[in-house]
PALUMPA-656888 format. One record per residue (C-alpha): x, y, z; residue number from 1; residue in three letters. Coordinates in steps of 0.1 Angstrom, whole numbers. Example, Ala and Ser with C-alpha at 12.3 -4.5 7.8 and 13.67 -1.06 7.14 Angstrom:
<rs>
- 123, -45, 78, 1, ala .
- 137, -11, 71, 2, ser .
</rs>
This chain:
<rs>
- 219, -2670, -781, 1, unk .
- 217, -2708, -784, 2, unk .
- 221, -2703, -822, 3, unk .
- 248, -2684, -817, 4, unk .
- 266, -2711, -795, 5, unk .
- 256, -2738, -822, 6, unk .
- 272, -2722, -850, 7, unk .
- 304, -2714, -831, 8, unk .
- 307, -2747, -820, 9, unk .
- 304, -2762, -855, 10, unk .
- 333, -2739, -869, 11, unk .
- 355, -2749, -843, 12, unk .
- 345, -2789, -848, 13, unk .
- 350, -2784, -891, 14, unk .
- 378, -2763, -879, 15, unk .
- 393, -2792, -859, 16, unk .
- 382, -2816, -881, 17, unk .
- 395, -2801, -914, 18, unk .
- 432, -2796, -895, 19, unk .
- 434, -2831, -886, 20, unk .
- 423, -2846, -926, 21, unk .
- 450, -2819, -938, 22, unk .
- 473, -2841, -912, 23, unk .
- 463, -2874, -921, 24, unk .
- 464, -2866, -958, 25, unk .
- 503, -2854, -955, 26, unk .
- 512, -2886, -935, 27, unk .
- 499, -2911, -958, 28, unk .
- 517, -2890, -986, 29, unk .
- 550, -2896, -971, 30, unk .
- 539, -2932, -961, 31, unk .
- 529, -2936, -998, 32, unk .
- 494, -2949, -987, 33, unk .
- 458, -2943, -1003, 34, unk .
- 453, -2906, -1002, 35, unk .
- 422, -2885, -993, 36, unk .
- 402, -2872, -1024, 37, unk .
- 412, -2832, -1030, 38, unk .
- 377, -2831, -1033, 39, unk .
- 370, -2842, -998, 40, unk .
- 394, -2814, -987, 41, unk .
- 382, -2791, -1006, 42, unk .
- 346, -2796, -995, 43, unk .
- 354, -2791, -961, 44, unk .
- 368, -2758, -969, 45, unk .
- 340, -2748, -981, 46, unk .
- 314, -2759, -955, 47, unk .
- 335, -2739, -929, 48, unk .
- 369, -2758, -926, 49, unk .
- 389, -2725, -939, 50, unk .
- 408, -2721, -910, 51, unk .
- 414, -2754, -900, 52, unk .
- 424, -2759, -940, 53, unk .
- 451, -2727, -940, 54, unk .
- 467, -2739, -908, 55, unk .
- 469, -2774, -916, 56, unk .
- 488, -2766, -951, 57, unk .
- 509, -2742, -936, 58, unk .
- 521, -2767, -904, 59, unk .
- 520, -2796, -924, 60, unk .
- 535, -2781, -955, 61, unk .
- 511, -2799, -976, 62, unk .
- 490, -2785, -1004, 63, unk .
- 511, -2750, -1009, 64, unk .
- 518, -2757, -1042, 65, unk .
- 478, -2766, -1054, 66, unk .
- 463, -2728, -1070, 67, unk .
- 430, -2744, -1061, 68, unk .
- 440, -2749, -1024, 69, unk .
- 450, -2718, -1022, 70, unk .
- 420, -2695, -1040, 71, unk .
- 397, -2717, -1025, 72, unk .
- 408, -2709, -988, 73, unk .
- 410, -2672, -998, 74, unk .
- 372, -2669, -1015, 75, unk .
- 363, -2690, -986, 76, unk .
- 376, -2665, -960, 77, unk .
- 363, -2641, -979, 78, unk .
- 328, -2656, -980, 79, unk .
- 326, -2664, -944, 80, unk .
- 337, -2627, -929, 81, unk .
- 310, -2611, -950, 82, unk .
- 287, -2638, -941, 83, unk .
- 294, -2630, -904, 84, unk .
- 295, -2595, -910, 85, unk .
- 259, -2588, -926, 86, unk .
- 248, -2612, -890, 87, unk .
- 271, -2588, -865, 88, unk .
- 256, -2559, -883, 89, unk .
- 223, -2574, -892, 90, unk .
- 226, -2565, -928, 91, unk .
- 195, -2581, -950, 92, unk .
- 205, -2591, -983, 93, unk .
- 176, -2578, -1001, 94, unk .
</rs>
């Protein structure tokens, strides 16, 4: 059960965390300051930041147009509920 708690509590802090870059990133565009790296937000969708990622480009308008932005978020997703799935159901992989 521990595990359990661990693992939600590190979605909900890449979550959190992945929102707030998505923010950040949109301000300093309109500020015309240094930007963060699309790699940088791209990594954090992929550790776990897919949510965080699809709300933040969605509030902040920022992103919508990037194909990569998008697919990524959407394999992401993808990846994560089946991941979650096989635990819930205690699929084995092999």
């Amino acid at each position: 059960m521990q595990f359990i708690k661990l693992i939600y509590s590190y979605f909900v802090l890449i979550n959190i965390l992945t929102f707030v870059f998505y923010g950040v990133d949109k301000y300093k565009a309109t500020k015309n300051q240094y930007r963060i790296s699309e790699f940088f937000l791209l990594l954090l969708v992929v550790i776990g930041g897919f949510l965080g990622s699809a709300f933040g480009m969605l509030l902040f308008k920022h992103k919508l147009s990037k194909k990569k932005f998008i697919i990524t978020i959407i394999i992401a997703t993808i990846f994560y509920i089946l991941l979650i799935g096989a635990y819930v159901f205690n699929l084995k992989p092999f």
